[in-house]
MARLO-563626 format. One record per residue (C-alpha): x negated, y, z negated; residue number from 0; residue in three letters. Coordinates in nm, 4 decimals. Each point is the difference from the previous one (the first is absolute). Layout:
       c1       c2       c3 num residu
        X        Y        Z NUM    ALA
...
REM end
This chain:
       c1       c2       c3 num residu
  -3.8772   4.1473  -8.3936   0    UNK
   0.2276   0.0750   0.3046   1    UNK
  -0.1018   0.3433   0.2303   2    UNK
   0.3377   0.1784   0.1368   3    UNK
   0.0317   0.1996   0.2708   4    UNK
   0.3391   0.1247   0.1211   5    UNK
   0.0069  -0.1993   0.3508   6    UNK
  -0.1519  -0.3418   0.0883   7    UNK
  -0.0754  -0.0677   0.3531   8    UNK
  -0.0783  -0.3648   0.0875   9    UNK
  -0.1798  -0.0580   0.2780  10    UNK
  -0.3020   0.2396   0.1775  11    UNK
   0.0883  -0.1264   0.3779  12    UNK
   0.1611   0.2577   0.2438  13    UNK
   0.3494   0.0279  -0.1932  14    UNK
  -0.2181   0.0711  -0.3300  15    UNK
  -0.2207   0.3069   0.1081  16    UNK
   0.2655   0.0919   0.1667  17    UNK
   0.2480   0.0662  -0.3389  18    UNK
  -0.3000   0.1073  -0.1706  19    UNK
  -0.0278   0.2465   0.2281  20    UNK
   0.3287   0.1074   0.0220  21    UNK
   0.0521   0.0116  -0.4074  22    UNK
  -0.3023   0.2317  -0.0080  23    UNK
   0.1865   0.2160   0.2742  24    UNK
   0.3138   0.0266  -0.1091  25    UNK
  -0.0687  -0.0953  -0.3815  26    UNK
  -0.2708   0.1902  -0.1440  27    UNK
  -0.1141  -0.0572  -0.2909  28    UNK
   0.1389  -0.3205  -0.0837  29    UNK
  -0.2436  -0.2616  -0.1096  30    UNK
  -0.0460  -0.3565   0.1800  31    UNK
  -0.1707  -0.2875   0.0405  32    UNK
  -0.0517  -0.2419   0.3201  33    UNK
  -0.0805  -0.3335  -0.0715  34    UNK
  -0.1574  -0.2663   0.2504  35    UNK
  -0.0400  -0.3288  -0.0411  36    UNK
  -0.2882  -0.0100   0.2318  37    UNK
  -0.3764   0.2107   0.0202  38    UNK
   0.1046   0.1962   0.3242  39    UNK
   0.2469   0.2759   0.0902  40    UNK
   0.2045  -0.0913   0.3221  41    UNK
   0.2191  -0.3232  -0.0927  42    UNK
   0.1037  -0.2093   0.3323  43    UNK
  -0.2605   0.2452   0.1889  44    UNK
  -0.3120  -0.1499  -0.2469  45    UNK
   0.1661  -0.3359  -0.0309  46    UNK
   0.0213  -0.1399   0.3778  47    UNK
  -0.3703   0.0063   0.1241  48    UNK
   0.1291  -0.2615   0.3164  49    UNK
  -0.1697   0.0929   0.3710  50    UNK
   0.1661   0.3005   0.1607  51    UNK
   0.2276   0.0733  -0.3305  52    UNK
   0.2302   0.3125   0.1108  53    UNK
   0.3310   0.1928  -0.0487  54    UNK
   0.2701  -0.1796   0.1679  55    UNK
   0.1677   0.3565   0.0462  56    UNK
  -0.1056   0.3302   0.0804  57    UNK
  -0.2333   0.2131  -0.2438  58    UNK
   0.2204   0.3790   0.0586  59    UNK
   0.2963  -0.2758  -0.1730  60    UNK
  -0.1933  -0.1992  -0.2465  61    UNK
  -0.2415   0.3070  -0.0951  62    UNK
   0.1258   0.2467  -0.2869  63    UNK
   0.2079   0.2521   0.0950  64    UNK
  -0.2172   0.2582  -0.1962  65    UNK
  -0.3368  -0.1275   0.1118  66    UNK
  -0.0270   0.0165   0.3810  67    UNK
  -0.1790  -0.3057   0.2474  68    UNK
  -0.2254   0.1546   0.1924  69    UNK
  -0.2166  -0.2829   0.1737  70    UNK
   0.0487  -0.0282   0.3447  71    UNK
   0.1551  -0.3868  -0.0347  72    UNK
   0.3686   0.0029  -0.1184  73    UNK
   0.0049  -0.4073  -0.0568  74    UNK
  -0.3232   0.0267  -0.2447  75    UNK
  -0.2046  -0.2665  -0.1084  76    UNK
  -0.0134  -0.0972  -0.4205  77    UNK
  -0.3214   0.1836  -0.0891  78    UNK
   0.1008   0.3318   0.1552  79    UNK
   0.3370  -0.0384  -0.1846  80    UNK
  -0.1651  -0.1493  -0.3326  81    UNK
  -0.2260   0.3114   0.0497  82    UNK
   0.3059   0.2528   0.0703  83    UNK
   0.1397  -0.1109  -0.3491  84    UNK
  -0.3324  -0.0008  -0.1541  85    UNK
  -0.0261   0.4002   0.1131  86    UNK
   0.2940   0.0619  -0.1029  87    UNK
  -0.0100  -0.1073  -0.3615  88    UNK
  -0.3347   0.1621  -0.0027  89    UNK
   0.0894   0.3103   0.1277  90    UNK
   0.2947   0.0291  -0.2424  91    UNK
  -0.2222  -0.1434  -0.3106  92    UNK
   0.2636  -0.2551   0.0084  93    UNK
  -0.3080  -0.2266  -0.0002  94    UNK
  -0.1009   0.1215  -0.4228  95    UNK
   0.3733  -0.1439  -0.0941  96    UNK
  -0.0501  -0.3761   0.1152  97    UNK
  -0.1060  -0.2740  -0.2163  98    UNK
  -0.1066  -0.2753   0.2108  99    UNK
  -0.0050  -0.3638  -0.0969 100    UNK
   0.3472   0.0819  -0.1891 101    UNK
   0.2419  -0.2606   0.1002 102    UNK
   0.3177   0.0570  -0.1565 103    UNK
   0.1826  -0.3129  -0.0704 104    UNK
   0.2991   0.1266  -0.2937 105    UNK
   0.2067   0.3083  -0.0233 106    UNK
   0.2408   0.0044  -0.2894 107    UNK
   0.2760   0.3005  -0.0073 108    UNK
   0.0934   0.1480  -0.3870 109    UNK
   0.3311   0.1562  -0.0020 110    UNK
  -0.0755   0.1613  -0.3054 111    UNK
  -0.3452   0.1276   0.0747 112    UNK
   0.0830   0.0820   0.3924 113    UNK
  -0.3043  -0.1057   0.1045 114    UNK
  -0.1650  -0.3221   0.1588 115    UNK
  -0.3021  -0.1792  -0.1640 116    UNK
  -0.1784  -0.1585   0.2696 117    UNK
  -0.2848  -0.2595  -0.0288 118    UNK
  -0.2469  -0.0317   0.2196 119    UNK
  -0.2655  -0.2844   0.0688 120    UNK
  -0.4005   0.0893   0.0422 121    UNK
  -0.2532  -0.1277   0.1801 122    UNK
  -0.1632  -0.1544  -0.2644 123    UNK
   0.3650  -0.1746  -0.2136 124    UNK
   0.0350   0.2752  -0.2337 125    UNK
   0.3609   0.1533   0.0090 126    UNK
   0.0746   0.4464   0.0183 127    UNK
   0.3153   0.0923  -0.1041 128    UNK
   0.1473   0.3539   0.1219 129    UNK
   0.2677   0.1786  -0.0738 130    UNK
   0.2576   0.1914   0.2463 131    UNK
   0.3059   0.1710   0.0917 132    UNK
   0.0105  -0.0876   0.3206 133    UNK
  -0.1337  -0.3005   0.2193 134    UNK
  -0.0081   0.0163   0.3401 135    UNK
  -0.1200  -0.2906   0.2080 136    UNK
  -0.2361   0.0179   0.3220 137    UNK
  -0.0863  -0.3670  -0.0121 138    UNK
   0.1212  -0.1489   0.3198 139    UNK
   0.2230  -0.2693   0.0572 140    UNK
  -0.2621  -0.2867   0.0313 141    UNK
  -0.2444  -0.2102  -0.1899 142    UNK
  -0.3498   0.0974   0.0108 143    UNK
  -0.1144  -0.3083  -0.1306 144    UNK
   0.1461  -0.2763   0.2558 145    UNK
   0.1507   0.0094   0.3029 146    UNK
   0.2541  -0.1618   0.1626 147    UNK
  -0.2204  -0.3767   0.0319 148    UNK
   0.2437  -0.2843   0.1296 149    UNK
  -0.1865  -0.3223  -0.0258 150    UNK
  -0.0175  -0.2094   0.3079 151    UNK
  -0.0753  -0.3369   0.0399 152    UNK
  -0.3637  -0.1430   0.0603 153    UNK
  -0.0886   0.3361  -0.1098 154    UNK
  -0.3053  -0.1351  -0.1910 155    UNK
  -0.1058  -0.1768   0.2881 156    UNK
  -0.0811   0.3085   0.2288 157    UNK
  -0.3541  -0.0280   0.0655 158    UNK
  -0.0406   0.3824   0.0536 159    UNK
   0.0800   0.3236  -0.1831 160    UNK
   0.3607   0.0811  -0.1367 161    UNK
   0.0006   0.4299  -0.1187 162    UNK
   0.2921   0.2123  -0.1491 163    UNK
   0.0477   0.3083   0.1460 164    UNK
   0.0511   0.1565  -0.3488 165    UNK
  -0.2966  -0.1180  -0.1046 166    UNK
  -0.2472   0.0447   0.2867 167    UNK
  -0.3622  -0.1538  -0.0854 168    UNK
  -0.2497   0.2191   0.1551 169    UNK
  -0.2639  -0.2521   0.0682 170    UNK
   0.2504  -0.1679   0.2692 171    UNK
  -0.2041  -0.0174   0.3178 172    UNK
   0.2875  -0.0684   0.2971 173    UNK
  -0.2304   0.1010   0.2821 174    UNK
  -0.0343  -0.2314   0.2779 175    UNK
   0.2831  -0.2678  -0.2459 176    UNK
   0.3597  -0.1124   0.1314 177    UNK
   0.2308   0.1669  -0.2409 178    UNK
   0.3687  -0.0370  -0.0758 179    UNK
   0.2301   0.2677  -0.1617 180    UNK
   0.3224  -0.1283  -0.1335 181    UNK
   0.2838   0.2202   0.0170 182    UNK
   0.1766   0.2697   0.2112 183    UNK
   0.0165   0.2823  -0.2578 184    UNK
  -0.2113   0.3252   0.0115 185    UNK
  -0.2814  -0.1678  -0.1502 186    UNK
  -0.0378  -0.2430   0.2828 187    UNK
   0.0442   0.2654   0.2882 188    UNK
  -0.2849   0.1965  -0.2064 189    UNK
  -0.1988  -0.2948  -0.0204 190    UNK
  -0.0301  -0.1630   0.3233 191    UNK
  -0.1199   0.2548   0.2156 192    UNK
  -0.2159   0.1472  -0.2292 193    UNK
  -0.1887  -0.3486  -0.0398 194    UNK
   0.0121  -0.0790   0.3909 195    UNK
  -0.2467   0.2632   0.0136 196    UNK
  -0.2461  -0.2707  -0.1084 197    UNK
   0.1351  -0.3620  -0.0473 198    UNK
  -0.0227  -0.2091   0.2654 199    UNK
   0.3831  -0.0254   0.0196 200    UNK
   0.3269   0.1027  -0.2494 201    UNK
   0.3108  -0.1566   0.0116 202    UNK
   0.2719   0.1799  -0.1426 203    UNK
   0.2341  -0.3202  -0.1412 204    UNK
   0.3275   0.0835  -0.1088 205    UNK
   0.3428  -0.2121  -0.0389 206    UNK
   0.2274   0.3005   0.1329 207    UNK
  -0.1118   0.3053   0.1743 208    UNK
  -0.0079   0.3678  -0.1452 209    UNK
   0.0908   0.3065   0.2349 210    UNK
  -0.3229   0.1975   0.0918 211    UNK
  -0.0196   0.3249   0.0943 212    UNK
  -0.2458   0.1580   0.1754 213    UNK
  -0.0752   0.4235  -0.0561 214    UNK
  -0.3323   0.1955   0.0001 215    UNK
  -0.2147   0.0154  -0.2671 216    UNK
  -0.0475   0.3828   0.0621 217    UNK
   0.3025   0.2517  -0.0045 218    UNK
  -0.0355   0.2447   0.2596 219    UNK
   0.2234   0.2094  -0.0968 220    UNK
  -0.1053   0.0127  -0.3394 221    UNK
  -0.3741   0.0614   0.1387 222    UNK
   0.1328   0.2858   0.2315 223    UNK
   0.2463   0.1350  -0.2783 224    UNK
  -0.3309   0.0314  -0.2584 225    UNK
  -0.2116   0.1994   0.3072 226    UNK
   0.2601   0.2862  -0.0053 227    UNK
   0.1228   0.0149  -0.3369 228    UNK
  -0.0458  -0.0295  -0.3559 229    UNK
  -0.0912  -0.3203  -0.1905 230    UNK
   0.2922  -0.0107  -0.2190 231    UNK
   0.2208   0.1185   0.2847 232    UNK
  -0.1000  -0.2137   0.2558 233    UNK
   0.0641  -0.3129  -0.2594 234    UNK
   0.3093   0.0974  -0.1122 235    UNK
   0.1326   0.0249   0.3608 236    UNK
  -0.1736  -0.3332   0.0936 237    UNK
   0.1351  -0.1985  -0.2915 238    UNK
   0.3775   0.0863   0.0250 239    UNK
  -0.0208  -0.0178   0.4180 240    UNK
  -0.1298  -0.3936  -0.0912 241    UNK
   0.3129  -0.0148  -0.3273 242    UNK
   0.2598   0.0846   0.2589 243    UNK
  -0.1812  -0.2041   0.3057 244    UNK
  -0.0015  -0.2845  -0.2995 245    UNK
   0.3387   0.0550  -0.0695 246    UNK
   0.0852   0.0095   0.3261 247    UNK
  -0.1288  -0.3507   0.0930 248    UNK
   0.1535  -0.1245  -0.2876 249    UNK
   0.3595   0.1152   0.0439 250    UNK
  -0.0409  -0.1280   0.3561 251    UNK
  -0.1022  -0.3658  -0.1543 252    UNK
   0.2855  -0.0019  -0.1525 253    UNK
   0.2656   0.1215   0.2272 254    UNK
  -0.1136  -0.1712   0.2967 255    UNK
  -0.1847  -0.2792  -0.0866 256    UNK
  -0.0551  -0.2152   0.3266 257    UNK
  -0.0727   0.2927   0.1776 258    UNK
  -0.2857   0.0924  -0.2185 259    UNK
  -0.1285  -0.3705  -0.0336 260    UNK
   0.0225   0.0151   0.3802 261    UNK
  -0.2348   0.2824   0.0250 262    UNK
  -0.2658  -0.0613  -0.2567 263    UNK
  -0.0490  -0.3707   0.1178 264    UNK
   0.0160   0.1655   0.3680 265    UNK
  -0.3133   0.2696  -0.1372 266    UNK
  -0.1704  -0.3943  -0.0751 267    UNK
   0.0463  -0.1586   0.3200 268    UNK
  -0.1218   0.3289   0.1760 269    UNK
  -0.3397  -0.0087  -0.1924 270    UNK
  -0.0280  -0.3679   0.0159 271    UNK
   0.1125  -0.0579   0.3915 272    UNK
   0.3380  -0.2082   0.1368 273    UNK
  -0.2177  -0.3384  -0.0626 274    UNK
  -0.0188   0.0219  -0.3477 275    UNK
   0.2689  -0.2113  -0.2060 276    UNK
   0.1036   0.3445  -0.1588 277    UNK
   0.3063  -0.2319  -0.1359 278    UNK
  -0.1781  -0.2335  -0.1896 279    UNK
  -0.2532   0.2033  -0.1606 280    UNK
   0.1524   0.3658  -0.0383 281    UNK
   0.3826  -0.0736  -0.0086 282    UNK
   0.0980  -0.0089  -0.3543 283    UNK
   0.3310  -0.1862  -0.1443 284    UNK
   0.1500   0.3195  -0.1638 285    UNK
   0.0817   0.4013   0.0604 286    UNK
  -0.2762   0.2310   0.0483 287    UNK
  -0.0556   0.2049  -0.3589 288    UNK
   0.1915  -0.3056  -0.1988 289    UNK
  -0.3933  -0.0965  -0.1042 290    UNK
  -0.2995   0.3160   0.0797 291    UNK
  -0.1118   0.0491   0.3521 292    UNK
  -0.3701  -0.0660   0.0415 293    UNK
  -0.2096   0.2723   0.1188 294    UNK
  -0.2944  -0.0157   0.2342 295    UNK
  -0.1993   0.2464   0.0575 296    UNK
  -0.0826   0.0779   0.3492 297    UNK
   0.0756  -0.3624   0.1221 298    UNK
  -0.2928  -0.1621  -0.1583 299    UNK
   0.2127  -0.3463  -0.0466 300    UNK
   0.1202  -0.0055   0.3243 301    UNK
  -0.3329   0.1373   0.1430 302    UNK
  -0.2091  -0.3099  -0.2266 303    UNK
   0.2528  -0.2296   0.1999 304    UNK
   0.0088   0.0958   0.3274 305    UNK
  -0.3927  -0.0493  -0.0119 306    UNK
   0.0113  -0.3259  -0.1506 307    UNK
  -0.1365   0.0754  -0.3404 308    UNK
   0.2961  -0.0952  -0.1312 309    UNK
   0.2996  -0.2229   0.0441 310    UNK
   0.3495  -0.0135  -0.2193 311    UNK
   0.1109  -0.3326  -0.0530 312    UNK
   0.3866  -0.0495  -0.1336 313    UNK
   0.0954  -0.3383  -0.1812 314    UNK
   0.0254  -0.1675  -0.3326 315    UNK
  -0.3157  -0.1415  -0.2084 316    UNK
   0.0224  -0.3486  -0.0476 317    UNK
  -0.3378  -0.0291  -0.1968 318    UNK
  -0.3126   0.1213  -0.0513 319    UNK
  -0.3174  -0.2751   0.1687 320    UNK
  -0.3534   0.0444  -0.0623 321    UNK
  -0.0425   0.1842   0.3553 322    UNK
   0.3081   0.2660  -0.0142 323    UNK
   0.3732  -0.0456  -0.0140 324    UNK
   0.2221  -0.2515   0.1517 325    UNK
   0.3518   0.1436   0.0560 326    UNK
   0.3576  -0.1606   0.0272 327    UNK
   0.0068  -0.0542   0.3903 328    UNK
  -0.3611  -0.1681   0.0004 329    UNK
  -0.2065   0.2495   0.0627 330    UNK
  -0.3314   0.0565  -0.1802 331    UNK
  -0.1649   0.3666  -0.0584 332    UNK
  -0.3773  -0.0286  -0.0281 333    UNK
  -0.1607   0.2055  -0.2607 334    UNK
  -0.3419   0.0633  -0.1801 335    UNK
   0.2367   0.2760  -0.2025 336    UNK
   0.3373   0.0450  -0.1634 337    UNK
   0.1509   0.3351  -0.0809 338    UNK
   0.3616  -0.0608  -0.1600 339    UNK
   0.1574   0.3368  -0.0201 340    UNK
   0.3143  -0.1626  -0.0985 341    UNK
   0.1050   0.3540  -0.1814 342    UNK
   0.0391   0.1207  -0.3497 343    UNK
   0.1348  -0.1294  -0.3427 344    UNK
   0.2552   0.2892  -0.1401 345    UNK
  -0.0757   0.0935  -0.3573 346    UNK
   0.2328   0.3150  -0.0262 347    UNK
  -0.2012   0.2507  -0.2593 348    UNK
  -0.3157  -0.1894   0.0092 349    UNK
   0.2652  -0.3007  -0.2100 350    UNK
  -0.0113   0.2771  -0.3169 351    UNK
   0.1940  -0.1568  -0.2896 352    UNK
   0.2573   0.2587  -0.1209 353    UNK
   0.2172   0.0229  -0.3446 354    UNK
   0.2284   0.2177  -0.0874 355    UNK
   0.0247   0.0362  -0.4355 356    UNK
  -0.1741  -0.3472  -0.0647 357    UNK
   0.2300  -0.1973   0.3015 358    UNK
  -0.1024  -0.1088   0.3424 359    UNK
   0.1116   0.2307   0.3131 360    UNK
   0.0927  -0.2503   0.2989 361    UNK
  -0.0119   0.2475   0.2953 362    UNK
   0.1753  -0.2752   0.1876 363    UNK
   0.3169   0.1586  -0.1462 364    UNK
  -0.0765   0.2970   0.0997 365    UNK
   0.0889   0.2389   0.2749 366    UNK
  -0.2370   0.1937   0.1346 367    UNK
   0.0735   0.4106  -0.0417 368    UNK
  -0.0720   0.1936   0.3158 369    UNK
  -0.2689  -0.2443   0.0983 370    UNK
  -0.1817   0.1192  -0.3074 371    UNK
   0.1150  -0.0685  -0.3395 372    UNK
   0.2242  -0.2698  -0.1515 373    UNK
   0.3472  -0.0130  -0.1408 374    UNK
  -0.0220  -0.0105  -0.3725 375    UNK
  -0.3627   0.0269  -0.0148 376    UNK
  -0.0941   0.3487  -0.1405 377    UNK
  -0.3772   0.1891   0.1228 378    UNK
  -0.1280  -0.1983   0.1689 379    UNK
   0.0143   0.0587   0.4256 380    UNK
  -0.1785  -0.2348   0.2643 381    UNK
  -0.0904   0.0283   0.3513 382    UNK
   0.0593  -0.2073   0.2576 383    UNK
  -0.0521   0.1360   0.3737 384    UNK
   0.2535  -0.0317   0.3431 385    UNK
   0.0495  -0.3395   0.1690 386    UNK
   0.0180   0.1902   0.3294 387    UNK
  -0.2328   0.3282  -0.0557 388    UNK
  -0.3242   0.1067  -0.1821 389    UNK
  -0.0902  -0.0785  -0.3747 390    UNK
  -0.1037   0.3033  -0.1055 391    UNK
   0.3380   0.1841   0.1497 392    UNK
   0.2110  -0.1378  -0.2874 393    UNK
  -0.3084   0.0055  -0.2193 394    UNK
   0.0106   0.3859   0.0091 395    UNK
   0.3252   0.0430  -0.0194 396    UNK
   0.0347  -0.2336  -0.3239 397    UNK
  -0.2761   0.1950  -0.1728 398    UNK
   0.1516   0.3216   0.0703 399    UNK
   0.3070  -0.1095  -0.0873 400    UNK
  -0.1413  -0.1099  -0.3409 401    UNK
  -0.1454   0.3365  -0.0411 402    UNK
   0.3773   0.1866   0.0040 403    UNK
   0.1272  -0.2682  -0.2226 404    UNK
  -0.2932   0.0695  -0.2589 405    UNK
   0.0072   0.3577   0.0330 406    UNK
   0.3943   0.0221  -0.0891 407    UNK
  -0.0626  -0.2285  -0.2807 408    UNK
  -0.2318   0.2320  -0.1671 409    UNK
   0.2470   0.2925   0.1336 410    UNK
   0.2967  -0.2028  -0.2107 411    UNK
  -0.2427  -0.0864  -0.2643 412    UNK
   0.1356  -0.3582   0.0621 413    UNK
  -0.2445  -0.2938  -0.0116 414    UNK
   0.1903  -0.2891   0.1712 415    UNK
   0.1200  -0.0813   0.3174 416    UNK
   0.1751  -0.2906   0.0706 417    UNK
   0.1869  -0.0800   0.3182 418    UNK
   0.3774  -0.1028  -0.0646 419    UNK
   0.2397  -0.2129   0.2387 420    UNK
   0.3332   0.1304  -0.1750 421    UNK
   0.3306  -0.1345   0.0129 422    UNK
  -0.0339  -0.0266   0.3614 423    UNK
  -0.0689  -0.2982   0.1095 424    UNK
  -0.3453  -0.1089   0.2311 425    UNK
  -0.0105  -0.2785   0.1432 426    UNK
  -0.3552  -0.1729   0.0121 427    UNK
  -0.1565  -0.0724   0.3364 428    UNK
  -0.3993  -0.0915   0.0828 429    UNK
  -0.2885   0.1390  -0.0835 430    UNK
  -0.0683   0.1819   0.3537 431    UNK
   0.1716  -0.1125   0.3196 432    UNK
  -0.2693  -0.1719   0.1543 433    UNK
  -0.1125  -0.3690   0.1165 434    UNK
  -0.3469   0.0040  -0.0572 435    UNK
  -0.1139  -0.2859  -0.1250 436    UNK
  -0.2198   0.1505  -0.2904 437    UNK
   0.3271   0.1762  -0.1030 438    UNK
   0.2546  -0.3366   0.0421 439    UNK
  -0.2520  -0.1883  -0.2277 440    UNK
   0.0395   0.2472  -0.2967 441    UNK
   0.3422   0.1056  -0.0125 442    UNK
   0.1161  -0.1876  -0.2653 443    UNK
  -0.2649   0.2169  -0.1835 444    UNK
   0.1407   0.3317   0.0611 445    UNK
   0.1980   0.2846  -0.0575 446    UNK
   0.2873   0.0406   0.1743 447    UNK
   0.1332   0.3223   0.1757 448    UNK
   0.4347   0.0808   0.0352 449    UNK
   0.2238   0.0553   0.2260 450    UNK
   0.0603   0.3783  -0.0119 451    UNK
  -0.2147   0.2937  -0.0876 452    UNK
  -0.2183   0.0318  -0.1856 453    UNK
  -0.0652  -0.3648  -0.0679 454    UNK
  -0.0252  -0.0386   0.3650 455    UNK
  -0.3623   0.0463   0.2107 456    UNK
   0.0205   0.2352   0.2854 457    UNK
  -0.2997  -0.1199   0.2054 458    UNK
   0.0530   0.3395   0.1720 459    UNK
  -0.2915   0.2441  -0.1380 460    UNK
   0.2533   0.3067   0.0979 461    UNK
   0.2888  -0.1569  -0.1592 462    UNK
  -0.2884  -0.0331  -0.3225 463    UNK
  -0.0843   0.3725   0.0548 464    UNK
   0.2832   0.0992  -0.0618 465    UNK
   0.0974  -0.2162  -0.3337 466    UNK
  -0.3720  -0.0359  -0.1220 467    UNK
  -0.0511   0.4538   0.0491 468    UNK
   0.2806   0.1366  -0.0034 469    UNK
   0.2857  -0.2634  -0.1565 470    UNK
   0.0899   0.0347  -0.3403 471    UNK
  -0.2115  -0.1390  -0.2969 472    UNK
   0.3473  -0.0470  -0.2144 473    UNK
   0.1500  -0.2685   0.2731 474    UNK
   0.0728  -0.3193  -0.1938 475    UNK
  -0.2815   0.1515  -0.2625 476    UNK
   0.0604   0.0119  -0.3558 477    UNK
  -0.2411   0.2297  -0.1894 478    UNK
   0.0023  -0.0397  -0.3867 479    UNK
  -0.2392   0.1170  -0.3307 480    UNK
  -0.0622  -0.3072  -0.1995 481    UNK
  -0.0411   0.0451  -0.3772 482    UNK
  -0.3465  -0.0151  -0.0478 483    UNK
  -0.0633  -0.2835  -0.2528 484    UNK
  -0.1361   0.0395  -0.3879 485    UNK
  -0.3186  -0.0332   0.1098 486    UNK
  -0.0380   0.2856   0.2861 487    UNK
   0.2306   0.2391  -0.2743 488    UNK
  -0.2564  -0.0814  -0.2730 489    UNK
REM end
């Protein structure tokens, strides 16, 4: 027996509560369901339990837009933003519409019945099957059950302690223990001075450097701006000064390039001092914003350093030997602990299998629609955050977005929405423009976005403002009524 509800939301991390609380806003009355694969509300904010786990960006971007951030610390640590979402699907009674321990692992589309029957795994093997209209996605983009694991050889023969980030065992005692973090990514810079607090020593190993950029954790403008007016006020004038700072930066990455690099590696020498070999261990290969910057909050990395806590090492791993790490050029890395936080594993929709009347969808063929939907592939929207900005900016704007499009499908009285290329031509390009590693690995596994509008991603949250609030719903959108089958008449 299959319960339906007229939206599906997959997924109870930030980009979940969020829709939820958005349909309830802007939809009311319409029934729906969020399911979770896991026993917690928060997604990547419950997952990651590392040392020091943190928003790599600013809270007044990657909060929600209706729900203001109020603590004193703009660059927040994981329980006060697990707790933030926690509130806010509580507050709401967002909270009485999730079904944890839901993982949903088929969605198959009927033309005929306009509608998708979803299946969904428990906790205990047994199978639920719903029913929707519409299923909108607040997964993620990465596997929660494995990370990103390269095997390296001698591996077995490490004497020590070899951890996961992603999966963070809490009886790990590092205190007073030489530990070594592989990688460069924000992970790493999280990691290493958050554990130099009490190892004896952390190198930070990685095979090419990351750029790192140091800003406080504490916005004093935002702090001063929440003194002498209103909550929601003082947000909303917080969180687009730090969009159009964001955007800012960015446009400047991109027109001037080695004028940019030039400063941010200059911002690493000044905190580190003119000995430091800035060039070997903070000058990376490529253009600033062609992979994330890494945040730090108020210096910690480069403070952990400077003391001697911790040390960044920059080389190739030969092999792994039963006291630490031997790399390319000779050297050996002593270590009573390995961290490898060697990144993510993509799994686009949580790796969902999708039909459409009885035959596989490949999404690999498909484009994306307005960062949010896919050519072809009717009711069903996803969310996938900026490259260079916040989550939870596009996050919003996708569920509102969602919210119009449902709203002038009852209008219509129309039940399907499917986006349409037309006779003119798109041609494919990747996924996302970016060189991240996690993202080169998978994309061979994704959907693709055009060349043109509105197959194209902006990667500009004003540019998204104004297609995602105020565009039209009926660009490259074909509404239509299907016949409801025998059955549904009957």
């Amino acid at each position: 027996m299959s319960e339906h509800v007229e939206v599906m939301i997959v997924g109870a991390g930030l980009s979940g509560i969020g829709a939820a609380w958005h349909l309830q806003d802007r939809c009311p009355g319409r029934s729906y369901v969020i399911l979770e694969a896991r026993d917690a509300i928060g997604g990547t904010w419950d997952l990651f339990r590392y040392p020091g786990i943190r928003s790599d960006s600013d809270m007044h971007t990657l909060g929600y837009s209706f729900r203001p951030w109020t603590a004193a610390k703009s660059i927040a640590d994981g329980p006060s933003i697990r707790a933030y979402i926690e509130e806010t699907a509580r507050d709401g009674g967002i909270d009485r519409h999730i079904r944890f321990h839901h993982k949903v692992t088929r969605a198959s589309w009927s033309t005929k019945e306009a509608r998708w029957t979803v299946e969904a795994r428990r906790a205990d093997g047994t199978t639920a099957t719903f029913t929707c209209n519409w299923l909108h996605m607040c997964s993620g983009y990465y596997d929660y059950d494995r990370g990103h694991a390269p095997a390296f050889e001698g591996q077995e023969s490490f004497a020590g302690r070899i951890v996961h980030p992603q999966f963070w065992p809490q009886d790990l005692d590092y205190a007073g223990k030489k530990v070594v973090v592989i990688g460069s990514g924000a992970t790493a810079v999280t990691l290493v001075p958050s554990m130099a607090r009490q190892a004896a020593h952390v190198t930070m190993l990685q095979r090419s450097p990351t750029y790192v950029v140091s800003r406080p954790a504490e916005d004093g403008f935002a702090n001063w701006l929440r003194r002498h007016l209103p909550s929601k006020a003082a947000y909303g004038v917080t969180r687009w000064k730090n969009v159009l700072m964001g955007m800012f930066f960015y446009r400047m990455t991109r027109t001037r390039p080695e004028q940019t690099k030039e400063r941010l590696i200059g911002m690493v020498r000044e905190k580190l001092g003119p000995d430091y070999d800035v060039a070997t261990h903070f000058t990376p290969r490529y253009n600033p914003w062609d992979q994330r910057l890494c945040l730090v909050p108020d210096s910690d990395l480069f403070d952990a350093i400077s003391a001697g806590d911790a040390s960044v090492e920059t080389g190739t791993i030969d092999r792994f030997t039963p006291g630490g790490i031997m790399l390319s050029d000779g050297r050996e890395i002593t270590a009573d602990i390995i961290v490898t936080a060697t990144g993510l594993e993509v799994a686009l929709m949580g790796g969902t299998q999708f039909e459409r009347d009885g035959v596989p969808i490949d999404l690999t063929q498909s484009l994306q629609y307005k960062g949010m939907m896919f050519s072809d592939v009717p009711n069903i929207s996803f969310v996938f955050g900026y490259t260079n900005a916040s989550w939870t900016l596009k996050a919003d704007l996708v569920a509102m977005y969602l919210c119009r499009l449902l709203n002038t499908m009852k209008k219509r009285g129309l039940r399907q929405a499917t986006p349409r290329i037309g006779a003119d031509p798109v041609a494919p390009e990747p996924f996302v423009d970016f060189t991240s590693g996690y993202i080169q690995r998978a994309l061979d596994r994704l959907p693709r976005q055009g060349d043109r509008k509105p197959w194209r991603l902006n990667q500009n949250y004003a540019l998204d403002v104004l297609a995602l609030r105020f565009g039209s719903v009926d660009d490259s959108m074909e509404f239509s009524n299907p016949a409801p089958s025998a059955r549904r008449a009957a």
